[in-house]
C-alpha positions as CSV (number, residue, x, y, z in Angstrom):
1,X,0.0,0.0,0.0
2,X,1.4,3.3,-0.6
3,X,2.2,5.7,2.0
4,X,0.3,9.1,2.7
5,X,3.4,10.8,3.1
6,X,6.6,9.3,1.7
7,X,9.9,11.9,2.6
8,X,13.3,10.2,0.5
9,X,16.5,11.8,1.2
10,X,15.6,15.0,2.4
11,X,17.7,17.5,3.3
12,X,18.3,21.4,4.4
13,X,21.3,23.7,4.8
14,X,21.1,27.1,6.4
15,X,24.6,28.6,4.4
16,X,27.3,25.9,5.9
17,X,24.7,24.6,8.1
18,X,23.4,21.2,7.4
19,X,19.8,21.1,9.1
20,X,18.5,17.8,7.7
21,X,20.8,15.2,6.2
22,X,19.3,12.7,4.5
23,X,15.7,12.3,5.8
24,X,13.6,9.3,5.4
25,X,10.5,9.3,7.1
26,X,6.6,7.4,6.2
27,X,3.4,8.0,6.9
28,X,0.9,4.8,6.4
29,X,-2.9,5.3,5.9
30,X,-4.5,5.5,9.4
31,X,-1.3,5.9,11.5
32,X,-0.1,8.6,14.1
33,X,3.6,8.8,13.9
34,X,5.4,10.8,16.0
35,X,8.8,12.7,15.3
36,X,10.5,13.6,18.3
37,X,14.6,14.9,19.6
38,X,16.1,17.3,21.4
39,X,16.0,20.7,20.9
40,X,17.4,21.9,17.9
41,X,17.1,18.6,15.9
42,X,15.5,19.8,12.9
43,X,12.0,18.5,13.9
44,X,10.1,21.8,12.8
45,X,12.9,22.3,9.8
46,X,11.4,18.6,8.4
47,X,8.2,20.0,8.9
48,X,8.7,23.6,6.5
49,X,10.7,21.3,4.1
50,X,7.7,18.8,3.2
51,X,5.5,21.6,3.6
52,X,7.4,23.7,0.7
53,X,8.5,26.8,3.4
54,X,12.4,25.9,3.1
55,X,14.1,24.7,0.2
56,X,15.0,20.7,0.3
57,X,16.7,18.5,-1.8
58,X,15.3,15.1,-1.8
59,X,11.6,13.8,-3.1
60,X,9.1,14.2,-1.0
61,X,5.5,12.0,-2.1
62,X,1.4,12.9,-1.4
63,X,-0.8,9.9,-1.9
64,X,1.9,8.7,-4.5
65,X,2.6,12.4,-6.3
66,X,5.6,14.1,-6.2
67,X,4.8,17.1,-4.8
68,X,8.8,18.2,-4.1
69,X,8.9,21.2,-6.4
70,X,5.4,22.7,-5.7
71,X,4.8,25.9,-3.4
72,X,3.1,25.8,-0.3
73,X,-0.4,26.6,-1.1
74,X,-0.3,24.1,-3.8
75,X,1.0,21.6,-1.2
76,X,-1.9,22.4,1.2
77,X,-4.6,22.0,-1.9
78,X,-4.1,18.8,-2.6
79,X,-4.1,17.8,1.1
80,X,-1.4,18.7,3.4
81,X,-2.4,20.7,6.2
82,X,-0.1,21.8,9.1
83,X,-0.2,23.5,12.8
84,X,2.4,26.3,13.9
85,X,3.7,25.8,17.0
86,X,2.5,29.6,17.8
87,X,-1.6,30.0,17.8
88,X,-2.5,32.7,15.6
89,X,-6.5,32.9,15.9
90,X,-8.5,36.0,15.5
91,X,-9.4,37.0,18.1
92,X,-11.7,39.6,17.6
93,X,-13.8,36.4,15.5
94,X,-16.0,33.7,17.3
95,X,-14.4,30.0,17.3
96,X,-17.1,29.4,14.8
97,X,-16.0,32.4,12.6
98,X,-12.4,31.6,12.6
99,X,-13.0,28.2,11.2
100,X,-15.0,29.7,8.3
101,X,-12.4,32.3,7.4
102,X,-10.0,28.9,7.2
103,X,-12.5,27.3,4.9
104,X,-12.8,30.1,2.5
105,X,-11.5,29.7,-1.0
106,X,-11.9,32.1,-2.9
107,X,-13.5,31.5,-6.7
108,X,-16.2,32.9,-9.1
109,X,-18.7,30.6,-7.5
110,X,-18.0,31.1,-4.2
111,X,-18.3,34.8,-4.7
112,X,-21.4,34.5,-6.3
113,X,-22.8,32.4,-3.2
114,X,-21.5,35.4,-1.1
115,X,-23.5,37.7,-3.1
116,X,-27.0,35.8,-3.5
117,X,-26.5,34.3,0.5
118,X,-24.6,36.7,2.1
119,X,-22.4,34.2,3.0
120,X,-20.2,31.4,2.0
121,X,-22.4,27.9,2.8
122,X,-19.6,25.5,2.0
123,X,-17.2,27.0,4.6
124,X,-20.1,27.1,7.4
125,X,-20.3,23.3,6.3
126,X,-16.7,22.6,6.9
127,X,-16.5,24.7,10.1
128,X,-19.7,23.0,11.6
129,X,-17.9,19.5,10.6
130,X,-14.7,20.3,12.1
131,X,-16.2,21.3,15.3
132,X,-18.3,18.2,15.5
133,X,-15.1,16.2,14.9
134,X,-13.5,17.5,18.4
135,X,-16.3,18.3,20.2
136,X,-16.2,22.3,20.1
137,X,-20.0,23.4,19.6
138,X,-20.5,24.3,23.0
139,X,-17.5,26.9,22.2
140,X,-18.9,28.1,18.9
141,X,-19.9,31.2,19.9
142,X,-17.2,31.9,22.1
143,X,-13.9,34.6,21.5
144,X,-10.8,32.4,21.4
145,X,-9.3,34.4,24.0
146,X,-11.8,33.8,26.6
147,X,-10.8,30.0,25.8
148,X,-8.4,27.5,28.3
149,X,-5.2,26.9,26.4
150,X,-6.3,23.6,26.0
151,X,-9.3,24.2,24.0
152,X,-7.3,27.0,22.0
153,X,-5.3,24.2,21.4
154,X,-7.9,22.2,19.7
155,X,-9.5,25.3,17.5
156,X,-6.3,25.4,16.1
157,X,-6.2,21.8,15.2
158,X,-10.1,22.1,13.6
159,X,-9.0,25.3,11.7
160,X,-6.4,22.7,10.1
161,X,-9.0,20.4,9.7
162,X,-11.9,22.7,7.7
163,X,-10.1,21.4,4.3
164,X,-10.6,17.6,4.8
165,X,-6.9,17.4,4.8
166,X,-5.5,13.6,3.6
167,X,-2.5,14.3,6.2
168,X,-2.2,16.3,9.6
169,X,1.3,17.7,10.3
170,X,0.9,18.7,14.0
171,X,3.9,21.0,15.6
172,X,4.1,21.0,19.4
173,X,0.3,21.0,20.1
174,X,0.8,20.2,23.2
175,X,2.8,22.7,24.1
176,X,1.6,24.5,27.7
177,X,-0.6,22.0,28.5
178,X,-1.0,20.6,31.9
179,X,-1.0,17.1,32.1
180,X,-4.8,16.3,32.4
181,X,-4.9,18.6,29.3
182,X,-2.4,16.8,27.4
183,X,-4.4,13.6,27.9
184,X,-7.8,14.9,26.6
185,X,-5.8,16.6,23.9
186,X,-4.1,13.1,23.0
187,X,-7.2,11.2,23.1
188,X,-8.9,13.7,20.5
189,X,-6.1,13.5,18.0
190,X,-6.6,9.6,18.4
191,X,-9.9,9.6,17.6
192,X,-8.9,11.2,14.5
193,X,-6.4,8.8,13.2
194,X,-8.7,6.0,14.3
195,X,-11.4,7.5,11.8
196,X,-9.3,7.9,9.3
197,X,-6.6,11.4,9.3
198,X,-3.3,9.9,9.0
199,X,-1.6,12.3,10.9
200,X,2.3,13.3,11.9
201,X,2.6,14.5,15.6
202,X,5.8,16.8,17.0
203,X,5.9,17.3,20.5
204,X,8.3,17.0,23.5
205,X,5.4,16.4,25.6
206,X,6.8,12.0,25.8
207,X,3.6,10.9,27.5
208,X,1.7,11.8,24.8
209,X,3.9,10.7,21.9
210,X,4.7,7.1,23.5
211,X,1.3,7.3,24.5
212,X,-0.9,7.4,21.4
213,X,1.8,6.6,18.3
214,X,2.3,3.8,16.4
215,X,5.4,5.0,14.9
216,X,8.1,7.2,16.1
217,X,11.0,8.2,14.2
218,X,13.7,10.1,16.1
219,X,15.8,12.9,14.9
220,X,19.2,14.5,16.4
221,X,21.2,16.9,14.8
222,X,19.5,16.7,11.4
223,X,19.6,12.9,11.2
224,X,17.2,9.8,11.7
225,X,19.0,7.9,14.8
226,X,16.1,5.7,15.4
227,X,12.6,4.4,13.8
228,X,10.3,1.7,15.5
229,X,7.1,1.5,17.7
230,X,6.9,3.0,20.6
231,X,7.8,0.2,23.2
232,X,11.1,0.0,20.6
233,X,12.2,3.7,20.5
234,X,11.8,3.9,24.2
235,X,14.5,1.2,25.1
236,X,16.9,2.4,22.3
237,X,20.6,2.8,23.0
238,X,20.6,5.6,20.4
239,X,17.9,7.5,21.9
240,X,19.2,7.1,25.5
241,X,22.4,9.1,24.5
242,X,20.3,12.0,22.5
243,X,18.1,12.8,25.2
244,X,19.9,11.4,28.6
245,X,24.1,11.1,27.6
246,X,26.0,8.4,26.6
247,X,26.2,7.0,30.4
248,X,22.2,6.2,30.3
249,X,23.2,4.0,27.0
250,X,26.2,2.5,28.3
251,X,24.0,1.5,31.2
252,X,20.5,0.8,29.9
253,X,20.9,-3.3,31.4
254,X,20.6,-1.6,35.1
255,X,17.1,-1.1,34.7
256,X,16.3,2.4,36.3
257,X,13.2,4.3,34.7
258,X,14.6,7.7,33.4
259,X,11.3,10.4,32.4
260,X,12.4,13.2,30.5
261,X,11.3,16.1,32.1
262,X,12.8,18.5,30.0
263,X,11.9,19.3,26.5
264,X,15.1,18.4,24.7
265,X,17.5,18.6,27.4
266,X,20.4,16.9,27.7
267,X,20.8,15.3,31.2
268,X,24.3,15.3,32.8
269,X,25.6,12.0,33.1
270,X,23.5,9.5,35.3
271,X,22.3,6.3,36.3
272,X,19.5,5.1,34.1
273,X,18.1,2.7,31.2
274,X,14.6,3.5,29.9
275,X,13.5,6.6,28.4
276,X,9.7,6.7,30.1
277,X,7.0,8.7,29.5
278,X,6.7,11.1,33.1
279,X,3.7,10.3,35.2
280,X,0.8,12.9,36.2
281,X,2.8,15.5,38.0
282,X,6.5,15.0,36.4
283,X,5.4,17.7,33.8
């Protein structure tokens, strides 16, 4: 079966700086993978590159087209919707209304609808479906910034959504969430994939990538050090010394549960063995 998203070889220098090296990365129908490193690994850099925001070498494949040399907007039309790590919602707009300015696309029928209705039905459409998908109706009418971060959160996930998107590219969604947050947050985006949105998740947040992925590759400095479920990326050598230093590799056999409590930080060396995801509280 061919893959949603299919990344080969990609890469990204920034002058003599190479951010990506040689990127390989899948995304099946009906899977959530997660991408996840330490700060600075070129996780959101992968992200602008398959997206068409930085220029990449390498091929990067839709649903089986090569969409490598087409610009953004093109990218997004045929199905590639993304998050920002940064929540840009009007705010001076209702949840309702800032999923309907998302939807709009503007064309000569469209206009014409605008005209005769006053309005744009097929982008009310989209905004009432996204807000059914995560439960949002009983925020419709409110301002976004009378809204808990963790519902913010999710209005910026349905804006993504208002297009039917064939593939999700989440960046840090999670971001300020407490941890009961994070779980109601992670359970959503589940729901999701389990109907059908393949979707690609970056977060530090590692209770909710090892809790909800299938598939987790792992970045550090630009290159894939690890791919596998997440039981397997977990117990990895190679991902021991990314986040935790080489003496939580050289020790994994001693069996001590190591949470990383630090988005992308580096511990000093250490007694440990198994990169965990932190218990309520740990955050």
């Amino acid at each position: 079966m061919t893959p949603v998203l299919q990344a080969r070889g990609v890469s990204v220098a920034f002058g003599a700086v190479l951010a990506l090296d040689d990127v390989e990365l899948e995304v099946g129908e009906g899977k959530l993978v997660g991408l996840i490193g330490p700060n600075g690994a070129g996780k959101t850099t992968f992200v602008d590159a398959i997206t068409g925001f930085v220029q990449a070498s390498g091929t990067v494949h839709l649903e089986g087209r090569d969409i490598s040399s087409l610009p953004p907007h093109r990218r997004a039309r045929l199905g590639l919707a993304r998050t920002w790590q940064t929540i840009e919602l009007f705010d001076d707009l209702s949840v309702r209304e800032n999923l309907a300015v998302a939807a709009r696309r503007p064309s000569l029928g469209s206009s014409c609808a605008e005209i005769v209705f006053g309005r744009q039905p097929r982008a009310e459409r989209l905004a009432e479906e996204a807000l059914a998908l995560l439960d949002l109706e009983d925020v419709a009418e409110e301002m976004p910034s009378d809204l808990p971060q963790g519902r913010r959160k999710l209005v910026g996930v349905a804006r993504a959504l208002v297009e039917r998107p064939s593939l999700l590219l989440l960046d840090e969604p999670a971001a300020g969430l407490d941890t009961r947050e994070s779980e109601d947050f992670g359970q959503r985006l589940r729901r999701l994939v389990d109907g059908g949105l393949p979707m690609l998740l970056i977060d530090h947040d590692m209770g909710l990538v090892l809790g909800i992925c299938d598939e987790i590759y792992v970045l550090d400095f630009g290159r894939v050090i690890a791919r596998g479920t997440p039981e397997e990326v977990r117990n990895d050598p190679r991902v021991l010394t990314a986040y935790l230093g080489t003496s939580a590799a050289a020790e994994i056999e001693r069996g001590t549960d190591v949470a990383v409590a630090s988005p992308g930080r580096r511990a000093p060396e250490r007694d440990g063995a198994r990169l965990t995801a932190p218990e309520a509280g740990d955050r």
